[in-house]
C-alpha positions in Angstrom: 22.8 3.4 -17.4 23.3 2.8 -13.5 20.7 0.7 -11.6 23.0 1.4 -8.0 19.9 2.7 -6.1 17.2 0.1 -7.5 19.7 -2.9 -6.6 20.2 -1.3 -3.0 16.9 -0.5 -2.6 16.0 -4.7 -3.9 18.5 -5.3 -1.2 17.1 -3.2 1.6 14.1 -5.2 1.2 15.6 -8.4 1.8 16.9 -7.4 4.2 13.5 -6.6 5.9 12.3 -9.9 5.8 15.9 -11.3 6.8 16.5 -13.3 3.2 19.9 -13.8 2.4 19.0 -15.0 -1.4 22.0 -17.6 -3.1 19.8 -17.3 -6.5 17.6 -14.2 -7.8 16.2 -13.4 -10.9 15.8 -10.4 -13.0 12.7 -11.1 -15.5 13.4 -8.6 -18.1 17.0 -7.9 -17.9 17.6 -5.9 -21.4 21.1 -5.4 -22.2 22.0 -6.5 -18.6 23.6 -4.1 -16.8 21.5 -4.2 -13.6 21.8 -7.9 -13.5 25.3 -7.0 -12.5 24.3 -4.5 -10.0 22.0 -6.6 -8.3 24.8 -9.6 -8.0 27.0 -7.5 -6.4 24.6 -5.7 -4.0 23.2 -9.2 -3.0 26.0 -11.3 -2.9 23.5 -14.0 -5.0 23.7 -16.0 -8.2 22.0 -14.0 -10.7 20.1 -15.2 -13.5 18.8 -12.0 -16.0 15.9 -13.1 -18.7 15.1 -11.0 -21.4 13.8 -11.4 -25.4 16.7 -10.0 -26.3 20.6 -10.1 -25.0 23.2 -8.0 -26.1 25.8 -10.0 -26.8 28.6 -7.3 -25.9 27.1 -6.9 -22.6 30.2 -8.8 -20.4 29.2 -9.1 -16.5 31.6 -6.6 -14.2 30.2 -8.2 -10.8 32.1 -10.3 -8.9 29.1 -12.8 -8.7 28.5 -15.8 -11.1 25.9 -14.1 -13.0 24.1 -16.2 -16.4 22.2 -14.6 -18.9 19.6 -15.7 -20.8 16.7 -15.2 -24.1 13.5 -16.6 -22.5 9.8 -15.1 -22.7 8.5 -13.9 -19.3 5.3 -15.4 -20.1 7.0 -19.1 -20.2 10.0 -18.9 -17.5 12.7 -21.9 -18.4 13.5 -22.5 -15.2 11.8 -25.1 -12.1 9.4 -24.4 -9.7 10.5 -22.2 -6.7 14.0 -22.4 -7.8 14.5 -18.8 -6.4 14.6 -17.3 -3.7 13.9 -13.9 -5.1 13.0 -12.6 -8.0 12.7 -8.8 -9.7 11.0 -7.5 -12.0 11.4 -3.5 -12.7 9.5 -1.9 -15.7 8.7 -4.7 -17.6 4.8 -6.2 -16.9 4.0 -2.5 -19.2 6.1 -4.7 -22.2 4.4 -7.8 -21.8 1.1 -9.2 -23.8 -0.2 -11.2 -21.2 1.4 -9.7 -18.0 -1.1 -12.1 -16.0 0.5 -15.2 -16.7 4.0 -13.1 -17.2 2.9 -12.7 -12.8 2.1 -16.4 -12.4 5.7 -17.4 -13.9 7.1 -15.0 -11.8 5.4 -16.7 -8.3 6.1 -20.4 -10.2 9.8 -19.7 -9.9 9.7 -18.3 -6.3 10.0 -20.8 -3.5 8.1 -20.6 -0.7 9.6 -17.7 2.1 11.1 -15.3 -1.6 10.0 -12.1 -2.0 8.9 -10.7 -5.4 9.6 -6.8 -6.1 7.9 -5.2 -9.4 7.6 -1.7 -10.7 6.1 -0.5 -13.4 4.9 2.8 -14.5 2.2 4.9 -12.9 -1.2 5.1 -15.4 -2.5 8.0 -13.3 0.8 9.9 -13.5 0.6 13.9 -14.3 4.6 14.0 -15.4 6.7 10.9 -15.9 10.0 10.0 -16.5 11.0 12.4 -13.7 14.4 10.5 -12.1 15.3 8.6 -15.3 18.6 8.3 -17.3 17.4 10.6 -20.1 17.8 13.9 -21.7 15.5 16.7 -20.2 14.8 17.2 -24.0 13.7 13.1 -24.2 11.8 13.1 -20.8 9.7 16.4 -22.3 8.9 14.4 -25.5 8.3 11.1 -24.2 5.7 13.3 -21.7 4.1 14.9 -25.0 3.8 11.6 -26.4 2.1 10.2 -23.1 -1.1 13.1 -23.2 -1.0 12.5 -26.7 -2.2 8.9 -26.7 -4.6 9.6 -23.7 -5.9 12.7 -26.2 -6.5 9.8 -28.8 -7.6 7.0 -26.3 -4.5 5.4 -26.8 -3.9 5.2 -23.0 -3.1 1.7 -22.8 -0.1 -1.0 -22.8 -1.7 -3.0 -25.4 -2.1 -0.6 -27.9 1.9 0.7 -27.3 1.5 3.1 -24.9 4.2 2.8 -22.0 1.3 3.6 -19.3 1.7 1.2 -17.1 -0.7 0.3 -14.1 -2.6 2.1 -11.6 -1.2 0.8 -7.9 -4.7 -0.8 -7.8 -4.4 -1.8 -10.7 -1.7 -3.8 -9.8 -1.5 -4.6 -6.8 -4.8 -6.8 -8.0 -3.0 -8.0 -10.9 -0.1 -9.5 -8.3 -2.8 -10.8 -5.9 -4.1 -13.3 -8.9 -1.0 -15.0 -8.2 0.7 -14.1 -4.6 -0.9 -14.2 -1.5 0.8 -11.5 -0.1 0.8 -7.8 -1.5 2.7 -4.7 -0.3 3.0 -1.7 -1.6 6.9 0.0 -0.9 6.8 2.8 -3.6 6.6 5.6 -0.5 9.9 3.5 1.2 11.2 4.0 -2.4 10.8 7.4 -3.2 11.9 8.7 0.3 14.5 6.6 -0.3 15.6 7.7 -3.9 14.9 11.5 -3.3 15.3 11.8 0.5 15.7 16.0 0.3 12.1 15.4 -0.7 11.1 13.4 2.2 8.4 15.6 2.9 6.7 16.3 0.4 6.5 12.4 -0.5 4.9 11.8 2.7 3.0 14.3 2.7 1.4 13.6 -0.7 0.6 10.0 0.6 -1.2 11.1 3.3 -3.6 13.4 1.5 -4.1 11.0 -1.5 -2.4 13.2 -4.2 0.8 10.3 -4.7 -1.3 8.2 -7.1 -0.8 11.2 -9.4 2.7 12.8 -8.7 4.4 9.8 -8.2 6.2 8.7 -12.1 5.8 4.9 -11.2 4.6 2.4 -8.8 6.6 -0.6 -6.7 4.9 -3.5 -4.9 6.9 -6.6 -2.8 4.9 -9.6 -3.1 4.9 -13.3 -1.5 3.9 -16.7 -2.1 2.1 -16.4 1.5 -1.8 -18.2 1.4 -4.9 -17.4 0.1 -4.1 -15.9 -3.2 -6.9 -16.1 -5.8 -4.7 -18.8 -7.5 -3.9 -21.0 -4.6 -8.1 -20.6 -3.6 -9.0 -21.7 -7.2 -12.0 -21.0 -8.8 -15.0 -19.4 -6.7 
């Protein structure tokens, strides 16, 4: 599987905020292919996390890259020891994706960026610009309306649902103060033959249904409900 446009896009955003990262990392790496693509498309020291690490996986990027088995929800790494960190389709996987959130900002020094993406709950068709069969996308689909039929609709009970973009965009705000949503700058930039219609569907309201996932940049910043404390 190729992860070329996510890392680009990762780096595009970096680019925004003029962050030239020496150390990013990739909280639920699976097998670790995209930890290589996003070493060589930052130039960074990558560390990928994930339960599980295939041991055949051997890094092709031209970037110290280490890999690790480490539980999202309890990072092994210091505070704010980097400067960015990424996190694409995992918070759906995760128990407690609350404190898998917090670990995330722990490890982020102050002036990182934070990218996450998960799937979209209020998506009519998913799986639309993935790396599967058109035969695997139409039965992972079936299997979607199947567990909203049954009330099944939910991460904890197995579903791969995902989260609403309010959803969260609140869940990030319990730990970062500042929350961005970039899945338009994501899709125009992933299916830009489409740029229309994406925009087009933001503007009358209709995205938070056609688009397949959800992406969200996030920062330390101040005044997030976990620097403010209790109210």
């Amino acid at each position: 599987m190729s992860f070329e446009f996510e890392a680009r896009f990762f780096r595009e955003l970096l680019d925004r905020e003029g962050l030239v990262p020496r150390r990013v990392l990739v909280i639920g790496c699976g097998a670790g292919v995209e930890v290589g693509h996003i070493a060589d498309a930052t130039g960074a020291a990558v560390a990928g996390v994930d339960l599980t690490i295939d041991p055949r996986w051997r890094d092709g990027a031209a970037h110290a890259v280490a890999l690790a088995r480490a539980d999202a929800r309890a990072l092994p790494f210091r505070e704010g020891g980097f400067d960015a960190v990424y996190c694409y389709h995992v918070l759906e996987h995760v128990p407690d994706p609350a404190r898998a959130v917090a670990e995330a900002r722990r490890v982020l020094r102050r002036g990182g960026i934070a990218y996450f993406g998960t799937p979209n709950k209020s998506r009519l068709v998913g799986y639309a610009g993935g790396r599967a069969t058109g035969w695997e996308k139409v039965a992972w689909n079936a299997k979607d309306y199947w567990q909203r039929l049954t009330g099944r609709w939910d991460n904890a009970r197995g579903a791969h649902a995902g989260f609403t973009d309010a959803e969260l965009a609140g869940l990030l705000a319990e730990s970062f103060g500042e929350v961005e949503s970039v899945s338009l700058p994501y899709y125009l930039g992933k299916y830009p033959r489409l740029g229309g219609l994406w925009r087009t569907s933001w503007r009358l309201g209709v995205a938070r249904f056609l688009a397949p996932s959800v992406y969200f940049r996030a920062g330390p910043g101040e005044g997030s409900r976990a620097d403010r404390g209790p109210s």
